[in-house]
C-alpha positions in Angstrom: -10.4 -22.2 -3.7 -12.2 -20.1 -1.1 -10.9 -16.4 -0.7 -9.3 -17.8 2.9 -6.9 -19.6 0.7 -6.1 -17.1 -1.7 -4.9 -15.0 1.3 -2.5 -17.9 2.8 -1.1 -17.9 -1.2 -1.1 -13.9 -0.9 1.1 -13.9 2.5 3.1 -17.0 1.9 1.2 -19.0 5.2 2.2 -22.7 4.4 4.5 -22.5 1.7 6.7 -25.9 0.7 9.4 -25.5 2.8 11.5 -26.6 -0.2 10.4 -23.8 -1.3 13.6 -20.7 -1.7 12.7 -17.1 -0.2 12.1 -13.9 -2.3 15.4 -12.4 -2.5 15.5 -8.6 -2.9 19.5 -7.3 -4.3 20.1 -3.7 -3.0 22.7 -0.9 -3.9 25.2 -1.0 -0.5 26.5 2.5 -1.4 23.1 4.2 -2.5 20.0 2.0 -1.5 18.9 1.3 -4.7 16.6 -2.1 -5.8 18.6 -3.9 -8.3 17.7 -6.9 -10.3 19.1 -10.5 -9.7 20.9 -9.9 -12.8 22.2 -6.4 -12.1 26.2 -6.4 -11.1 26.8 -3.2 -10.7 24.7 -0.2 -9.6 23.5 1.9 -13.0 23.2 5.0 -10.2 26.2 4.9 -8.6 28.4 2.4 -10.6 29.3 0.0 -7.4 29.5 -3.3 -7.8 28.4 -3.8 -3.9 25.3 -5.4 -4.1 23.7 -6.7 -0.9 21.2 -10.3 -0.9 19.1 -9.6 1.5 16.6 -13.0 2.0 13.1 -12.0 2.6 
């Protein structure tokens, strides 16, 4: 693989289109990243967490 191909891996150019999006989760009240598995906010204890498709 030439270093041309490691950056289209790098930036996602010609992904499967099968392929699902990165997904970051996000505290709604305070901003914070949260995990996928994360229900509630360990800063601010809501349980509004935004999916927000990347």
């Amino acid at each position: 693989m030439s270093s041309f191909d490691g950056l289209f891996s790098v930036i996602g150019i010609g992904r499967d289109s099968t392929e699902q999006p990165p997904i970051h989760y996000e505290c709604r009240r305070c901003g914070k990243t949260l995990s996928k598995r994360d229900t509630v906010c360990p800063l601010c204890g809501s349980t509004d967490v935004a999916e927000i498709q990347l």
